[in-house]
C-alpha positions in Angstrom: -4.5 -51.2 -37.6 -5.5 -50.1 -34.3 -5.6 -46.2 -34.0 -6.1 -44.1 -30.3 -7.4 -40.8 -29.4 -3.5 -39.3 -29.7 -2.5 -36.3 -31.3 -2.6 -36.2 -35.6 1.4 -35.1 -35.3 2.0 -38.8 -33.4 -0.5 -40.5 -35.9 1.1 -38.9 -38.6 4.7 -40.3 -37.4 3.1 -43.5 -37.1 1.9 -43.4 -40.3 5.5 -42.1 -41.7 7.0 -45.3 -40.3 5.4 -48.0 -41.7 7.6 -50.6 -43.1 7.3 -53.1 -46.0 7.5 -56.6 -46.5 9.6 -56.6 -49.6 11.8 -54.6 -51.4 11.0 -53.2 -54.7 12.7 -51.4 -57.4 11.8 -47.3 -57.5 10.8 -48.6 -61.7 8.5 -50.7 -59.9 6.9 -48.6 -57.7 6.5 -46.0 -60.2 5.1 -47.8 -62.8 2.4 -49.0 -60.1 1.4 -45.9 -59.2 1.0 -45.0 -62.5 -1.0 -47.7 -63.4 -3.7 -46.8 -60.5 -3.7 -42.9 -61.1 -3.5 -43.0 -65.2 -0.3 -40.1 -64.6 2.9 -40.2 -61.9 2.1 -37.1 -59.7 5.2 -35.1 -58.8 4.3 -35.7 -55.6 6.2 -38.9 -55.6 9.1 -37.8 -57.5 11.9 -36.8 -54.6 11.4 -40.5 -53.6 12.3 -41.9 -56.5 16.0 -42.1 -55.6 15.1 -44.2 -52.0 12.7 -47.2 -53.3 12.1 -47.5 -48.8 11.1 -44.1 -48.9 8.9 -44.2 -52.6 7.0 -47.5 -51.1 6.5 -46.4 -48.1 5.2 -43.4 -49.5 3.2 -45.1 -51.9 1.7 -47.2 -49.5 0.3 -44.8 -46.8 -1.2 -43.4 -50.1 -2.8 -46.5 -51.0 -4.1 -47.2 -47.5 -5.1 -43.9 -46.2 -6.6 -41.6 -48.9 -6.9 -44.5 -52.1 -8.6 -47.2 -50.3 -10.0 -45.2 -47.6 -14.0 -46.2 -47.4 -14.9 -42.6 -47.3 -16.8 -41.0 -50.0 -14.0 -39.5 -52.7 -15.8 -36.1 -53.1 -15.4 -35.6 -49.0 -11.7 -36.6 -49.3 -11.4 -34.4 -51.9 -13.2 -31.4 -50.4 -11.5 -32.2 -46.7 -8.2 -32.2 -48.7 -8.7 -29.6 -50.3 -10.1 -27.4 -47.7 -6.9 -28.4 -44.9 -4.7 -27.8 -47.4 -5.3 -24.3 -47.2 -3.8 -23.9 -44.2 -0.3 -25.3 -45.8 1.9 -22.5 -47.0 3.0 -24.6 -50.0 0.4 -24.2 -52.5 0.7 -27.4 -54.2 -1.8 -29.7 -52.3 -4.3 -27.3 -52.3 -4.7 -26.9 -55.8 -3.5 -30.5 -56.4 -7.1 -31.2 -54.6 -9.0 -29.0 -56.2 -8.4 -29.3 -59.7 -10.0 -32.8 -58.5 -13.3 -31.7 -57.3 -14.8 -30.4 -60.7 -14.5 -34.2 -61.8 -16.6 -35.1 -59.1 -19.2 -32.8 -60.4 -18.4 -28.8 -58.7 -18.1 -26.1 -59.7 -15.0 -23.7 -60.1 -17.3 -20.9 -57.6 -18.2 -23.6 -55.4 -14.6 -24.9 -55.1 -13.6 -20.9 -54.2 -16.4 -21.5 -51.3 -15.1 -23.9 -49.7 -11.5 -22.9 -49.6 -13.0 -19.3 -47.9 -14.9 -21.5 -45.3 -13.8 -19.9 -41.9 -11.4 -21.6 -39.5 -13.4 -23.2 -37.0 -13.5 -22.3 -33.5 -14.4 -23.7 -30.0 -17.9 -21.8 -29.9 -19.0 -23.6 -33.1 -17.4 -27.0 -32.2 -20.5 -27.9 -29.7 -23.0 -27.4 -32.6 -21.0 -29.5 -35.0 -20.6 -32.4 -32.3 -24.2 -32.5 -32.2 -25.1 -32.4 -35.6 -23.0 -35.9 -35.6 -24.4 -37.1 -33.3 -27.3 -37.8 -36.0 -24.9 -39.6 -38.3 -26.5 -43.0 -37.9 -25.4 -44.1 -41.4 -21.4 -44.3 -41.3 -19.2 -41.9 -43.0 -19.9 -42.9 -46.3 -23.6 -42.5 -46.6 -24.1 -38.8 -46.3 -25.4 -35.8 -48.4 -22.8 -33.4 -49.9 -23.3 -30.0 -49.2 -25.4 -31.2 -45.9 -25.1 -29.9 -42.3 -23.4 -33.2 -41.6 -20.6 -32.5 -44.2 -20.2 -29.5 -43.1 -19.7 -30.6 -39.4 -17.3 -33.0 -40.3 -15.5 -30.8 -42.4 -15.4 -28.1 -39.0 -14.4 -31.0 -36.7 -11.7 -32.4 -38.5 -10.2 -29.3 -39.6 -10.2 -28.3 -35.5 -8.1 -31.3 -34.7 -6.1 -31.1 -37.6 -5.1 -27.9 -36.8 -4.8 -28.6 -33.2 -6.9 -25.9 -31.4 -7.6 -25.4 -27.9 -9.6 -28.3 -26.7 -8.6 -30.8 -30.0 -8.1 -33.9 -27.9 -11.9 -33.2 -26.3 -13.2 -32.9 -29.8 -11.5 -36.0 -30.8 -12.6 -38.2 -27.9 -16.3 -36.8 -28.9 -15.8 -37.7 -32.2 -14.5 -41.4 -31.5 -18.2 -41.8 -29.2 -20.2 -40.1 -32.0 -18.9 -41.9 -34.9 -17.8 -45.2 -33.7 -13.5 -47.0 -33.4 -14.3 -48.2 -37.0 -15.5 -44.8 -38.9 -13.4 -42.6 -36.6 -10.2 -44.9 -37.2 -11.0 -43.8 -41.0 -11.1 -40.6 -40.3 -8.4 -40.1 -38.2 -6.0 -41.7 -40.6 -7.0 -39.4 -43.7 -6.0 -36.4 -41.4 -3.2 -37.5 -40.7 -1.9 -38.5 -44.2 -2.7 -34.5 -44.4 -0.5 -33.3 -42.3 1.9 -36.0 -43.3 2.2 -34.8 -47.3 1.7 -31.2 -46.0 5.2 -32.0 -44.3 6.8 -33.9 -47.1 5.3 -30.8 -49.5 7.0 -28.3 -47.6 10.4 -30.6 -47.3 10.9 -30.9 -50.8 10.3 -26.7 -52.4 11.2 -28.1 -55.7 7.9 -30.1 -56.6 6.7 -28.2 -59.1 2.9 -28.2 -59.4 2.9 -27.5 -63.4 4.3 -30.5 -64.1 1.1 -32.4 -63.1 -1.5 -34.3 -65.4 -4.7 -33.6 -63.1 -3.3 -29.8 -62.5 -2.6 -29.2 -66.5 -5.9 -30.6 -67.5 -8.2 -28.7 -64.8 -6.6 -25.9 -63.8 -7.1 -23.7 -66.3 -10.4 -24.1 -67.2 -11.2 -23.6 -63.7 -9.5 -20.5 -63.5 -11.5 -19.0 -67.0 -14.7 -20.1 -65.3 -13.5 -18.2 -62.0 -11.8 -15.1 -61.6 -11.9 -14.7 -58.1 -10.7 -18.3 -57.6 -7.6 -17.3 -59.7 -7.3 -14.0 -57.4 -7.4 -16.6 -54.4 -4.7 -18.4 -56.1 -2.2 -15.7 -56.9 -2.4 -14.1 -53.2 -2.5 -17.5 -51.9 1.1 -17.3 -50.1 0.3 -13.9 -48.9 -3.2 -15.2 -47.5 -1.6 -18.0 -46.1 0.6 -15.7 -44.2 -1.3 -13.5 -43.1 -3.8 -16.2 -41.7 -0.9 -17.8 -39.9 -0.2 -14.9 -38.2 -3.7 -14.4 -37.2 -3.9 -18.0 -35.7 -1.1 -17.4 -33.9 -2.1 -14.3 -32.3 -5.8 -16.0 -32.0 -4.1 -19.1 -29.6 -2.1 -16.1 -27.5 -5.2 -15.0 -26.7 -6.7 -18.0 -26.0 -3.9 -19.0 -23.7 -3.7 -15.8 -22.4 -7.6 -15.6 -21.4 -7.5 -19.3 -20.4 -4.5 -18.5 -18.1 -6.3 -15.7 -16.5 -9.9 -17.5 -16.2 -7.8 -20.4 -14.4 -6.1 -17.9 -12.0 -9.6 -17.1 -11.5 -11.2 -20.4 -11.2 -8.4 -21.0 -8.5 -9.7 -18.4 -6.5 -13.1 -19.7 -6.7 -12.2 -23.0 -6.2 -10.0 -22.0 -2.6 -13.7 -20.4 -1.9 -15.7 -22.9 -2.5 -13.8 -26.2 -2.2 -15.3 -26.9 1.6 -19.0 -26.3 0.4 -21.2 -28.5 1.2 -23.5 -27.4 -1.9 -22.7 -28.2 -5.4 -20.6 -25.6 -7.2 -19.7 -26.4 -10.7 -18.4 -23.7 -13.8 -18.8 -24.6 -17.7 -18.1 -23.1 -20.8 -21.2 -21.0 -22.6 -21.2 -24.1 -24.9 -22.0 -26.5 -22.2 -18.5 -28.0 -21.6 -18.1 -28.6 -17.9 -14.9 -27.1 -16.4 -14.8 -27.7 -12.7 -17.1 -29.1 -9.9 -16.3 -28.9 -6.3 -15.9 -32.2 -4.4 -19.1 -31.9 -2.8 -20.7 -32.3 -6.0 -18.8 -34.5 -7.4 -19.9 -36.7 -4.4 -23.4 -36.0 -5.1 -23.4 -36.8 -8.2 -20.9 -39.7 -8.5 -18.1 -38.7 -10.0 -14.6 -39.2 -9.7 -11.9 -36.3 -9.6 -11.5 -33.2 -11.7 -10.5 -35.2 -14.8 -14.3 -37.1 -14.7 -16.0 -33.9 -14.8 -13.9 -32.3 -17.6 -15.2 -35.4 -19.8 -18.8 -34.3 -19.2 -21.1 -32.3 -20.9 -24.2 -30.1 -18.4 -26.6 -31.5 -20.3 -25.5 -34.7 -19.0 -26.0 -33.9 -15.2 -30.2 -34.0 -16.1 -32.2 -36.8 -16.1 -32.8 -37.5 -19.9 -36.4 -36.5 -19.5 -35.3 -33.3 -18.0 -33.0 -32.0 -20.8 -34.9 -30.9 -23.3 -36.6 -28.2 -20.7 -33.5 -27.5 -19.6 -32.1 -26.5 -23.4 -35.2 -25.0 -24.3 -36.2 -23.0 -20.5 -33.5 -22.7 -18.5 -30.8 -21.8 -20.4 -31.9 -19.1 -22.3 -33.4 -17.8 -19.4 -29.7 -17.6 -17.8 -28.5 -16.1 -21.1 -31.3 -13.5 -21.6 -32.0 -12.8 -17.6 -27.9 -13.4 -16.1 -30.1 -16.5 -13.7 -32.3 -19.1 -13.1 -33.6 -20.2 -9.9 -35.8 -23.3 -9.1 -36.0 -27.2 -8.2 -34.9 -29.2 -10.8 -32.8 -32.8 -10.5 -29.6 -34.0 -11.0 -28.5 -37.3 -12.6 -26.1 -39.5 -10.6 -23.3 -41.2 -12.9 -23.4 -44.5 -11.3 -27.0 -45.6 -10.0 -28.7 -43.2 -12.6 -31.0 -42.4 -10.1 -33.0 -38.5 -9.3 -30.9 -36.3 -7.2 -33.8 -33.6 -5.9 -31.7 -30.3 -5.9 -32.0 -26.8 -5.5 -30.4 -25.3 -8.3 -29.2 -21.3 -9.1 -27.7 -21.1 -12.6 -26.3 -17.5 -13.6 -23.8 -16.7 -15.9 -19.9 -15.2 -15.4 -18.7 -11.8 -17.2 -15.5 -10.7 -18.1 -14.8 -7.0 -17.1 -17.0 -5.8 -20.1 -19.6 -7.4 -19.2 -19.8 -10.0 -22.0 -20.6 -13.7 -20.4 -17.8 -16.4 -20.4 -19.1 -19.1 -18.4 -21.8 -20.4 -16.7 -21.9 -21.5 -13.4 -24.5 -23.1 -10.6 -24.6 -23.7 -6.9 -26.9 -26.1 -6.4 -28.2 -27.6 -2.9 -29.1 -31.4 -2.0 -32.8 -30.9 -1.3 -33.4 -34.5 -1.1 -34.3 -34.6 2.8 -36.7 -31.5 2.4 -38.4 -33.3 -0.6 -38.5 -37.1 0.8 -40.3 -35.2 4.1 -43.1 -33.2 1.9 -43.4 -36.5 0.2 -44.0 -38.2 3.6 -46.0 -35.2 4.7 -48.3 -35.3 1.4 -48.9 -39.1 1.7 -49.6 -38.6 5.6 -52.0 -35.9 4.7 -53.9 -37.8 1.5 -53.6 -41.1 4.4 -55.5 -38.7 6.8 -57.9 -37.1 4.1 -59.0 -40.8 2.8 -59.1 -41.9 6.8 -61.4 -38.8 7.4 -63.4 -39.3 4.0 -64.1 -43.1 4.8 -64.8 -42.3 8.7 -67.5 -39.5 7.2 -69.0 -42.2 5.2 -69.3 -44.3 7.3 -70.9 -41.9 10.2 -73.2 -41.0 6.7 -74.0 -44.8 6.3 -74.2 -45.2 10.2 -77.2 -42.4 9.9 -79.1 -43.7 7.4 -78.9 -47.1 9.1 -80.5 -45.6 12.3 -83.1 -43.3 10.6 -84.6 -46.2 8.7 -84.3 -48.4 12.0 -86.0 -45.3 13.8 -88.6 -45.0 11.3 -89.5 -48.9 11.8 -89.3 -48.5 15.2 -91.4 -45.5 15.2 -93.6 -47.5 12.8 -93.9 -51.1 14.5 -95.3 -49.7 18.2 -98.3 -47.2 15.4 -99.1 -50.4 13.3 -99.3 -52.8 17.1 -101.8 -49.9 18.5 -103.7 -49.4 15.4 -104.5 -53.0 13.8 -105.8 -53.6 18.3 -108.1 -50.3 17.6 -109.4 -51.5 14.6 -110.4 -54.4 15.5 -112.1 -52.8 19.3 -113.9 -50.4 17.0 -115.7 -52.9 14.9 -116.6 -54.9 18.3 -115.6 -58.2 17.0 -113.7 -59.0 20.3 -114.8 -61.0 23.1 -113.7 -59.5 27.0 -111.1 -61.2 27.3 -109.4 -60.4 23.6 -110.6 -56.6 24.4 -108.4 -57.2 27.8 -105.0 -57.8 25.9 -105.8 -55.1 22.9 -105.8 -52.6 25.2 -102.6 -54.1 27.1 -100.7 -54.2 24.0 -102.2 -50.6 23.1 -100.7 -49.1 26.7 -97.8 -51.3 26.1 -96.4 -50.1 22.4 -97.7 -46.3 23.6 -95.3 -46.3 26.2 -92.6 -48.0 24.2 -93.2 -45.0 21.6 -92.6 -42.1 24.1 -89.8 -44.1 25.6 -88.5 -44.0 22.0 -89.3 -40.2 21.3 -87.8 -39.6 25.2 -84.8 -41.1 24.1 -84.7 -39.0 21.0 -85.3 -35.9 23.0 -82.3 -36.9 25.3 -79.5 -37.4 22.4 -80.7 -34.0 20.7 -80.2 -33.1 24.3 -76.8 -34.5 24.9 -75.2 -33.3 21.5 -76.8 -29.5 22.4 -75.4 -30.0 25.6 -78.9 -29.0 27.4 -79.3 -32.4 29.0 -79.7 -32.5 32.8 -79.0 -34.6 35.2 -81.2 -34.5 39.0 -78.4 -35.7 41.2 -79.4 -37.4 44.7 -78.9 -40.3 46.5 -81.1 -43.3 44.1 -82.2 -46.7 45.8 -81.3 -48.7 42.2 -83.6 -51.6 43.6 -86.1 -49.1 43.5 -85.0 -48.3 39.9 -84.6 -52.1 39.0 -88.4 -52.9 40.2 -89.8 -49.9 38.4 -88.1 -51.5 35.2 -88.9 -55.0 35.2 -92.8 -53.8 36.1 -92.5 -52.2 33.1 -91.1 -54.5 30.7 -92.9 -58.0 32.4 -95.8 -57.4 29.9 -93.2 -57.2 26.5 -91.1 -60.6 28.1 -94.5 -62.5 28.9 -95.9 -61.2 25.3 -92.8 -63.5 24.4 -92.6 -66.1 26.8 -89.5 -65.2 27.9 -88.2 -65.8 31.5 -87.5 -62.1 33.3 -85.2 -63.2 36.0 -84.2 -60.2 38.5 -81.3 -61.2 41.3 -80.8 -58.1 43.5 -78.1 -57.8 46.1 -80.2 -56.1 49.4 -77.1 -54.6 50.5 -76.4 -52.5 47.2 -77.2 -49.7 49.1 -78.0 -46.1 47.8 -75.7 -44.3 44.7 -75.4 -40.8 44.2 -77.5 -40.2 40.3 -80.3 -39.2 37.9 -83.3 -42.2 39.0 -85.0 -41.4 36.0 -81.9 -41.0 33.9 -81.0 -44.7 35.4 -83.8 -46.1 35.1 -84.0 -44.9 31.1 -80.7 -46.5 30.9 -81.8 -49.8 32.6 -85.2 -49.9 30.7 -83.1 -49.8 27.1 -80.9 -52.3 28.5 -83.4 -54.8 29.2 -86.0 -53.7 26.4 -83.1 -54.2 24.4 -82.3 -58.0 25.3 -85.9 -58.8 25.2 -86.4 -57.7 22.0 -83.5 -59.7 20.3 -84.3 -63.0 22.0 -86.0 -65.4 20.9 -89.2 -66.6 22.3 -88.7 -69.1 25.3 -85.5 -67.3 26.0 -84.4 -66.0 29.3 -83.4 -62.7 30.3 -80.9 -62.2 33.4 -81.0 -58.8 35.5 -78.3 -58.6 38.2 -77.6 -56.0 40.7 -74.4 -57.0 42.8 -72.0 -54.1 45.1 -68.3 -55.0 44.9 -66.3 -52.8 47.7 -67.0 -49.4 46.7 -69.2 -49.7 43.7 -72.4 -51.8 42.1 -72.6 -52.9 39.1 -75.9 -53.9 37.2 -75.3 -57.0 34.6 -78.0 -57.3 31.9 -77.9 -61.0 30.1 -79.7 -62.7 28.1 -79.8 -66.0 25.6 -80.4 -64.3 22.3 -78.0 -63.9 19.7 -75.5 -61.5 21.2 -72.8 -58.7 19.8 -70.3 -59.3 17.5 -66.7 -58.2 19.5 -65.5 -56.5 16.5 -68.8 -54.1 17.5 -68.0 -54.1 20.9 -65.9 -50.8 21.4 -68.4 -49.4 18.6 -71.8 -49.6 21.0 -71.8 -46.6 22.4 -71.2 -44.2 19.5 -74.0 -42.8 17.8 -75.7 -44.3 15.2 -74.3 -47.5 15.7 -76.0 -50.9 15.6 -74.3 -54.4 15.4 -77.1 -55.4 12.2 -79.6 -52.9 11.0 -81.0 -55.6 9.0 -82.4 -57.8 12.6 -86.2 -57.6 12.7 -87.8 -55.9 15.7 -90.9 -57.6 16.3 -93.8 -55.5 18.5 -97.0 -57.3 19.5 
């Protein structure tokens, strides 16, 4: 048997209509049922003149309360307890004369026929608690907080409240087709004998085994539950009358909150931010079409199937129960960036979110209710900003590393060079002073001595001059400059380092270069590290090339040579500071 989220009135007419296979004989029936419950309950009796009715009768007892897979104390205690809201008395105490044979007490029996009627502000709280019933609905504790949910939940539907068809759609998720089937089919065998109970006035509840053994013990052991007894018709009356007024309400205020929510909804219906209202017990009501967009869902009747907690990220909840929402209870609002879940891709919605709370006229809350805005553009651009800031902060890190590596490369290549030309000049004076040297030998130690002495103040010059440059002190003497002049003064000065090498110093100069507006010593400082330069990373027997050439307007000055060249990659690189193709290449000074 196949059983749907309808109401219990259409399961209980299902249930009514059943048919048999065969026919039998009321005798038959009778003696059947009084073979599986030791007694024939009066129950049965105005059937006993229609064997269709008796076995039909009979049967929706066998399937739905006698061979029902729930525990027999919780269909005793749920019959029990919705029986109280029948105004015939005799199920109720029909039920609980059988709960002391299960093991309870009289008193206990009393407290749970006094349990409250349940209401929508407790129903959330129940749903929950089943939501940890991993077990099935027959392995439970009595007397737990699970019992007692189920207990809440079923008697909500059974009696129809506001919201039943929500609670039983929650229910079917939370339990499961196969436990909530069971379920659903004892409740409505409920309301089914509550409605052949109160069609048939003359069953008389004396006149039943389980009643006549029980009852009156029960009844010694507990006063009150006697006193409950006695007034029960009254009570039942009375309580009837307070339901009914209690659902005029309800329909009244949820009337007047929709005539509301219309108004808001006219308001806010072109937004382009996300407007949604729930209930204070996290039941969503409405959400404009703009959010429903955002968030993936599909018309009014989608969102009225969804709970707010389910509009988080599941990582996101728990902060949201435990921070934000008492914070709108306690404060009236909550402000802040949080995220939404969409319904079909799952995925992070970055939003803006102000959650505050609606009032009635006095004040009391009745809803809650957010307008939330897409912030997904503003967040995807800080993202890009952050990462184009940490890109820049790693680029600027690495580049002053480098410019820190680049220095220490240069100071320990200034050091040697500063070194090389000392150790030249004092290994010749060393040996002039011990006079160990013929005229000849004492010829070349003193060439090499004025050689490496000017090649150290050329090097301390050019320090001078970039201390100059970065202060921004140097200067330049600007005036017309023969560069053959410049170019002759250089290679007189270098000859004696190429020859020390046997390198060929090759100078083609164009006579017609002419004169250039510059610095001559500045020019000749740059042609002289130029040349110096190629000299001292070729390799003896090589040949240095120095070219001066004017083409139209301008001359150019070519320094080549046959050593072992520039890398390109170092190429755009040279003229920076600090910075040297190979610090590691040996500078040799003799």
């Amino acid at each position: 048997m196949k059983l749907h989220s309808a109401s219990t009135d259409h399961l209980a007419g299902y249930l009514f209509g059943l048919q048999t296979v065969s026919m039998r004989s009321s005798e038959e029936i009778q003696a059947e049922i009084s073979q599986k419950l030791g007694f024939f309950p009066p129950f049965f009796a105005p059937a006993l003149q229609n064997p269709l009715v008796l076995e039909n009768l009979w049967q929706q007892t066998l399937c739905a309360y006698i061979n029902n897979p729930l525990s027999a104390l919780f269909k005793e205690k749920l019959s029990a307890y919705l029986s109280r809201y029948c105004a015939v008395p005799y199920c109720m105490i029909w039920h609980s004369c059988s709960l002391p044979v299960l093991g309870m007490k009289p008193q206990q029996v009393l407290e749970l026929l006094e349990l409250p009627t349940p209401t929508l502000n407790d129903i959330d709280t129940h749903l929950n608690r089943l939501a940890e019933l991993v077990d099935g609905l027959t392995v439970f504790k009595a007397n737990s907080d699970i019992e007692e949910s189920l207990l809440y939940c079923s008697a909500y539907v059974f009696l129809e409240r506001d919201q039943s068809e929500y609670v039983l759609s929650e229910m079917r998720r939370l339990l499961g087709d196969e436990n909530y089937q069971y379920l659903v089919m004892f409740i409505s065998y409920m309301k089914m004998c509550h409605g052949w109970i109160k069609a048939h006035p003359e069953i008389a509840i004396e006149a039943d085994k389980r009643v006549a053994e029980n009852l009156g013990a029960m009844l010694a052991q507990s006063p009150d539950l006697a006193n409950f007894f006695d007034n029960y018709r009254e009570r039942v009356s009375l309580e009837l009358q307070r339901r009914h007024v209690e659902q005029m309400a309800e329909l009244i205020e949820r009337k007047r909150f929709e005539t509301e929510q219309q108004k808001l909804v006219t308001l806010v219906e072109n937004s382009s931010d996300f407007i949604a209202i729930a209930t204070l017990e996290g039941q969503a009501l409405f959400v404009n079409e703009a959010g429903q967009k955002l968030v993936g869902l599909d018309g009014i009747n989608s969102v009225t199937r969804t709970k707010v907690s389910e509009y988080f990220m599941p990582e996101d909840r728990d902060y949201f129960q435990q921070n934000i929402l008492p914070t709108v209870f306690q404060d009236g609002r909550w402000e802040g960036d949080f995220r939404f879940r969409h319904f079909k891709s799952f995925g992070a919605i970055a939003v803006h979110c102000n959650f505050f709370t609606i009032k009635n006229k006095q004040m009391q809350p009745i809803a809650i209710a957010t307008v939330s805005r897409d912030i997904t553009e503003r967040f995807l651009r800080l993202e890009k900003e952050r990462s184009q800031l940490l890109e820049r902060e790693q680029a600027a890190r690495i580049q002053a590393e480098t410019a820190n590596r680049l220095k220490d490369e240069f100071l320990a290549t200034l050091s040697h060079e500063l070194r090389s030309p000392l150790n030249a000049m004092l290994g010749w004076v060393q040996m002039l002073r011990r006079g160990t040297l013929d005229a000849a030998s004492s010829q070349r130690a003193l060439e090499t001595i004025e050689r490496n002495a000017r090649v150290q103040n050329q090097l301390i010059e050019d320090l001078l001059d970039v201390s100059r440059i970065i202060t921004g002190k140097l200067r330049l003497e600007v005036r017309p400059v023969s560069l053959v002049s410049v170019i002759s003064a250089v290679i007189e000065t270098v000859r004696p380092a190429a020859e020390a090498k046997a390198i060929e110093l090759v100078s083609v100069i164009d006579p017609d270069a002419g004169l250039v507006a510059g610095d001559s010593n500045r020019l000749q400082q740059v042609v002289w590290n130029l040349v110096f330069n190629a000299i001292k990373f070729t390799e003896e027997g090589g040949r240095v090339l120095l070219q001066l050439e004017r083409i139209n307007s301008h001359v150019e000055i070519i320094v080549s040579d046959t050593g072992q060249g520039i890398p390109a990659e170092v190429l755009p690189h040279v003229f920076e500071r600090f910075c040297q193709a190979d610090s590691s290449s040996s500078r040799a000074h003799t």
